[in-house]
N, C-alpha and C positions, 0 to 999 in steps of 0.2 A: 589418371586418378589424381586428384587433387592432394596436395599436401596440407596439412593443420601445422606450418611452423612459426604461426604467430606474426608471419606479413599481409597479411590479407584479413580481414574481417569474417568471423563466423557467425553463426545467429546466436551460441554461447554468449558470446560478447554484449548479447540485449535483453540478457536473460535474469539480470537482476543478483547475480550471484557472484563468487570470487572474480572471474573472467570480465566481468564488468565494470567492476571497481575498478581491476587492475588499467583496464582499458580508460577511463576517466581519470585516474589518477599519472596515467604516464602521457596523455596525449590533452586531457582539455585542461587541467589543472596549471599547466605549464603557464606561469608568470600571471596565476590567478589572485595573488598579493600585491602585484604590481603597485594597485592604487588599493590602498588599505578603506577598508569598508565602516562604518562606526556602527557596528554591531556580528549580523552571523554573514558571510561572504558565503562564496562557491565552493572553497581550501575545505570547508567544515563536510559537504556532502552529505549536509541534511536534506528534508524534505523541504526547503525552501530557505529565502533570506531572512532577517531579521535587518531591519533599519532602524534606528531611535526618531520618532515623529515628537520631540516635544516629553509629556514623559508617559507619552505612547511606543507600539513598536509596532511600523509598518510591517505586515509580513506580505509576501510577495513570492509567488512560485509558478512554475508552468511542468507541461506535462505534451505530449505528444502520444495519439493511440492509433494504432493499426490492428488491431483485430481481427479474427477471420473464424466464425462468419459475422458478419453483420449485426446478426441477429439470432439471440441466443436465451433460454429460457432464465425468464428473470432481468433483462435485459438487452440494449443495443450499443453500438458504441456511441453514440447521442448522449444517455444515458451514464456511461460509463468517463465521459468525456469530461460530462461537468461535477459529478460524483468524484472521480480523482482528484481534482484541482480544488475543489471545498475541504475535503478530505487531508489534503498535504499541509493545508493552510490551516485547519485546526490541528495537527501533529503537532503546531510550532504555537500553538495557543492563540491562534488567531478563530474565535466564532463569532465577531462581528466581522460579518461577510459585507466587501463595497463592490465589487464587482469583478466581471471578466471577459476576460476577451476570447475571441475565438477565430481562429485560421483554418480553412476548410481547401482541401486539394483534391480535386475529383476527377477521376480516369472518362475521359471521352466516352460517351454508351453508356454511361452511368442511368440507370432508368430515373426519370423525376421522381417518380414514385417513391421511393426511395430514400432520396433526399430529404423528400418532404414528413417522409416515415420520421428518420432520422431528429428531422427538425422543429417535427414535435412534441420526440421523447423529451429533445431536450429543455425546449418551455417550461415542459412539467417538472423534469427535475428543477431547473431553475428556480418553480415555483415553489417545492418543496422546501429548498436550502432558504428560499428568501432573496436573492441573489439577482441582477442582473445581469447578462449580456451587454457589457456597454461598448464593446470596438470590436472589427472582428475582422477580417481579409479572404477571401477566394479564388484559388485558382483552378484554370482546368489542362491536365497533360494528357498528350497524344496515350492512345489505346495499349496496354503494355506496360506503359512508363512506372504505371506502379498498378497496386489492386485493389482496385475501386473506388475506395475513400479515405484518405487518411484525415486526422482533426487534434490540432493543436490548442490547448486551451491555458493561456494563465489568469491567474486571481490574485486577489489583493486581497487583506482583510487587516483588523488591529486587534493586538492583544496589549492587557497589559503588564504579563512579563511574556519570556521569551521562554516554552520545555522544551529542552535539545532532546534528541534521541541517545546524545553520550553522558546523560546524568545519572546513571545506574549508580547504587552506593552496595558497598556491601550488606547484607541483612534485608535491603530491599524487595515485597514481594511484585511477580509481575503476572499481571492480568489480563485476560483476553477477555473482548467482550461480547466474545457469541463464536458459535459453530465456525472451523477452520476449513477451509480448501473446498466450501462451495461453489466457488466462481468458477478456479482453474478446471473442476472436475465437470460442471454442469456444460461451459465453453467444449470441455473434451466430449463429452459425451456426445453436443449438438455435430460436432463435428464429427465421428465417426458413427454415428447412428444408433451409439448404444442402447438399449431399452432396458429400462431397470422399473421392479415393483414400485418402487418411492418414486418423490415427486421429488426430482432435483432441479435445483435451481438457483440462480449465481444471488448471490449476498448484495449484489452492487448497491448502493443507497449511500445519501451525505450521509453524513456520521455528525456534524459540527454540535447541533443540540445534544447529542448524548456525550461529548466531550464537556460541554459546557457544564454541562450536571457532575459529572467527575471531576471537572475542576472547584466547582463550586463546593462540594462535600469533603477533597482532597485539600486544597489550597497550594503551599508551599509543600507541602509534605507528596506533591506529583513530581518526581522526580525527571520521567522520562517518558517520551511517547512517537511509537514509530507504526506507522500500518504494515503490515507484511504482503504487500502485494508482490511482485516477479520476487519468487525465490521461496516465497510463505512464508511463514512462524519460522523454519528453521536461520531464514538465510537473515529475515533481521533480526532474531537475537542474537546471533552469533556479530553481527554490527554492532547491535550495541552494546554488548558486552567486549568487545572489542575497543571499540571508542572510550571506554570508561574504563578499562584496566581491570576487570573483573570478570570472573567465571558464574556461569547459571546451570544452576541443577534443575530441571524440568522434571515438574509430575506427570507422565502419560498417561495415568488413568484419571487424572483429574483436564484432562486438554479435553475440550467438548468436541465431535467429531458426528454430525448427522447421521441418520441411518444410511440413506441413498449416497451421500458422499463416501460414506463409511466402503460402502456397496459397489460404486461405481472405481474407488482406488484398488480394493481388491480384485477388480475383474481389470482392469486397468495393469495390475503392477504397477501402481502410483503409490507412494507415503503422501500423506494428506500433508504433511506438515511442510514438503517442498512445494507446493501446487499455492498457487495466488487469492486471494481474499482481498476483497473487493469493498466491503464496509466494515471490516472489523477493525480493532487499534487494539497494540501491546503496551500497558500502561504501566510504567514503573514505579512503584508507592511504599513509603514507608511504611515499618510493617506495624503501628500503631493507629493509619487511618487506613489501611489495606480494607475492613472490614465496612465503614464508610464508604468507600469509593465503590466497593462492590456491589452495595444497597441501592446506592442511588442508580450503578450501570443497569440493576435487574429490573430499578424502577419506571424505567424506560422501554418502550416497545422494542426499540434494537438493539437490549441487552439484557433482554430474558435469560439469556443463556452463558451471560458471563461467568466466569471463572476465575479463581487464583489458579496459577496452572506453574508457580515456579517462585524461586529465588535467587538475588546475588548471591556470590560466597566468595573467598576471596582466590581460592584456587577451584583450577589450573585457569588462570586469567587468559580473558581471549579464550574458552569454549565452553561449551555445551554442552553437559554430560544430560541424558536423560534415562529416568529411575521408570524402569518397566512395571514395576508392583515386584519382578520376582529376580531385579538383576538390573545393573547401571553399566551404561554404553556409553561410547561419546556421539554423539549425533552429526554426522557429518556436513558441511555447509555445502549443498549444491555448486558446483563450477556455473552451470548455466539453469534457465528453465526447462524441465522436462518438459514443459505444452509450451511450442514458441508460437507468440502471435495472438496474444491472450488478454494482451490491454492496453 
């Protein structure tokens, strides 16, 4: 039987939560200041960098997906591939999209079919975000070597300032902008067979125009913004209430949660709020345009369903307490992903 003493790599470790961090923080970060950056570096452990272009800021970020299945309702990792990487690069205020690249590694026996499935999801997303493919790399490894597809993608784009994920202020409300834990549960489901009355199905979609519209209504007064993907809603605000020295009281009756999600966590034993989402963003807003930012999120087709779902406060910094309607708990930050292999 194998031992978990922390020399070896477990799937925890790619799960988007405490175990991961620590893992980045003790093994890639090492002499990541070396040559100092003129804006946000690797050290920060955002969703991307920030470089000064002029008195622009290039933002710049990449992503790697392994998935399993393939193909999953509401999307593929085709799909999910260029969705991520549009996605990370508006977190950092970047929604003029210049392009991206894409490295594709495919297990021998891979059917073309397939591929070609794959490579046409992705066109269309492309076409949706606006966005080109403009460099990309393929390799193919022996049968085994890995499962089936894996696909690395990074993006460029320019903003013109820079929202960290650690700009939380105290009194700050924070915002979701549609239904939580569709992706990781709809992914779960496809993969065990589940069958539920509802239609579930994963969230995945760019997000960049409906950030932009929240910037636009928000301005200065958008403090912070992080998607919750591996870990969900719980595992990034607890980052970035963490990053900013500040504690978040969350409303769960006010956190919007689908039926069929709602549905498939309790037949699951899943909390929706550790399970991955796929288009939605945690946006941190003063609480004098909180009601503006919210307008403009609903005024969009992919934020019908936003919400204020929370507040800074200034204790217990660094966590998460959430208010049940009949009682306050602290909300625990996931070690790893309960669904491994999910994005």
């Amino acid at each position: 039987m194998s031992r978990d003493d922390g020399t070896r790599i477990a799937m925890r470790h790619g799960g988007g939560g405490r175990a991961m961090r620590r893992l980045i923080e003790e093994v890639f970060l090492r002499g990541a200041d070396a040559i100092p950056v003129d804006g946000v570096g690797l050290s920060a452990m955002d969703d991307g960098a920030a470089i000064r272009l002029g008195a622009e800021w290039l933002i710049v970020t990449t992503d790697s997906h392994v998935i399993q299945p393939l193909f999953f309702p509401g999307g593929d990792i085709g799909r999910l591939s260029v969705a991520g990487t549009v996605n990370d690069l508006a977190m950092m205020g970047a929604t003029r999209l210049l392009g991206l690249t894409c490295g594709v590694i495919i297990e021998e026996g891979l059917p073309r079919e397939v591929l070609e499935r794959v490579q046409a999801s992705m066109q269309v997303a492309c076409r949706e975000a606006g966005v080109p493919i403009v460099a990309g790399d393929t390799k193919v490894v022996g049968k085994g070597e890995i499962d089936r597809l894996m696909i690395n993608t990074s993006g460029f784009g320019l903003a013109p300032r820079v929202v960290r994920d650690a700009g939380l202020r105290v009194g700050d409300r924070l915002l979701v902008t549609g239904t939580v834990g569709d992706h990781g549960l709809a992914v779960m489901a496809a993969r065990t067979g589940l069958e539920l009355d509802g239609a579930l199905a994963s969230d995945v979609a760019p997000i960049h125009d409906l950030i932009r519209r929240a910037l636009a209504a928000g301005g200065e007064a958008v403090t912070a913004m992080k998607d919750p993907t591996r870990g969900g809603v719980a595992s990034a605000v607890h980052e970035m209430a963490g990053k900013a020295g500040v504690g978040v009281l969350l409303s769960e009756p006010d956190i919007p949660v689908g039926d069929a999600a709602r549905a498939a966590s309790e037949l699951l034993g899943i909390d929706p709020l550790h399970v991955a989402n796929e288009g939605k963003a945690l946006i941190g807003v003063r609480p004098d345009a909180a009601d503006a930012v919210l307008d403009a999120l609903r005024s969009h087709p992919l934020g019908r369903r936003a919400a204020i779902i929370g507040t800074a406060v200034s204790e217990p910094r660094g966590k998460v307490v959430l208010d049940t309607g009949v009682g306050r708990r602290l909300l625990v930050e996931p070690d790893g992903e309960p669904l491994p292999r999910i994005c």
